[in-house]
C-alpha positions as CSV (number, residue, x, y, z in Angstrom):
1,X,-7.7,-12.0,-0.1
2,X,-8.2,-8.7,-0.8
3,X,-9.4,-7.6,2.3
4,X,-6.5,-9.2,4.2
5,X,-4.7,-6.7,1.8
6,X,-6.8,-4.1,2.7
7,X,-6.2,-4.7,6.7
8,X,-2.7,-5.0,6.0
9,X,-2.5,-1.4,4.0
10,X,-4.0,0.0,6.9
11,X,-1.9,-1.3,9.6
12,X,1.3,-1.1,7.3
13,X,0.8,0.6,4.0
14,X,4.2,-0.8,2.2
15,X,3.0,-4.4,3.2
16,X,-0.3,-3.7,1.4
17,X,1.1,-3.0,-1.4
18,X,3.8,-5.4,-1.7
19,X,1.2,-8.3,-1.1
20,X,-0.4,-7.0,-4.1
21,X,2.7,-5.9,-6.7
22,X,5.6,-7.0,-5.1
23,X,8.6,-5.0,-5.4
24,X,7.7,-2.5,-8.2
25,X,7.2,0.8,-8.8
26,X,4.2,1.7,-6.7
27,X,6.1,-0.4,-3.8
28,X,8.6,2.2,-3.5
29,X,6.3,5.3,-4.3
30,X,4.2,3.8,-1.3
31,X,7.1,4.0,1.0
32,X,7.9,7.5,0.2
33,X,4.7,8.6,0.8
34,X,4.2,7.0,4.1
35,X,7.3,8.4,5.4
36,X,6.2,11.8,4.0
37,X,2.6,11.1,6.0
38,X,1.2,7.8,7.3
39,X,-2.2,8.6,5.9
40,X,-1.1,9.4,2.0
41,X,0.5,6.1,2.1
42,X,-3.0,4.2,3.6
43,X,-4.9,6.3,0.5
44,X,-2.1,5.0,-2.2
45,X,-1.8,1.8,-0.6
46,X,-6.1,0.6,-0.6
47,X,-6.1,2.6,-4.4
48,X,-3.2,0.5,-5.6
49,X,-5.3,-2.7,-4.5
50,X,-8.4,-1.7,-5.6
51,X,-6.9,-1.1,-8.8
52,X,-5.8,-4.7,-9.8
């Protein structure tokens, strides 16, 4: 399962992420940084499910 995550924060960082935590804190810090730059929010995104 995680490397469905994995693809997932890759194609769509937010999704990643969300499949992993839901809607908490990281969720929304993960959207901020992809609209600040797609690749910060791939880099939070695989660290936030490699983490769990």
């Amino acid at each position: 399962m995680d490397l469905i995550r994995i693809i997932f924060a890759i194609i769509l960082p937010p999704l990643g992420v969300f499949l992993q935590v839901g809607l908490g804190l990281h969720f929304w810090i993960n959207i901020l940084l992809t609209l600040c730059g797609f690749v910060p929010g791939i880099v939070h995104a695989i660290w936030v499910i490699a983490k769990k």
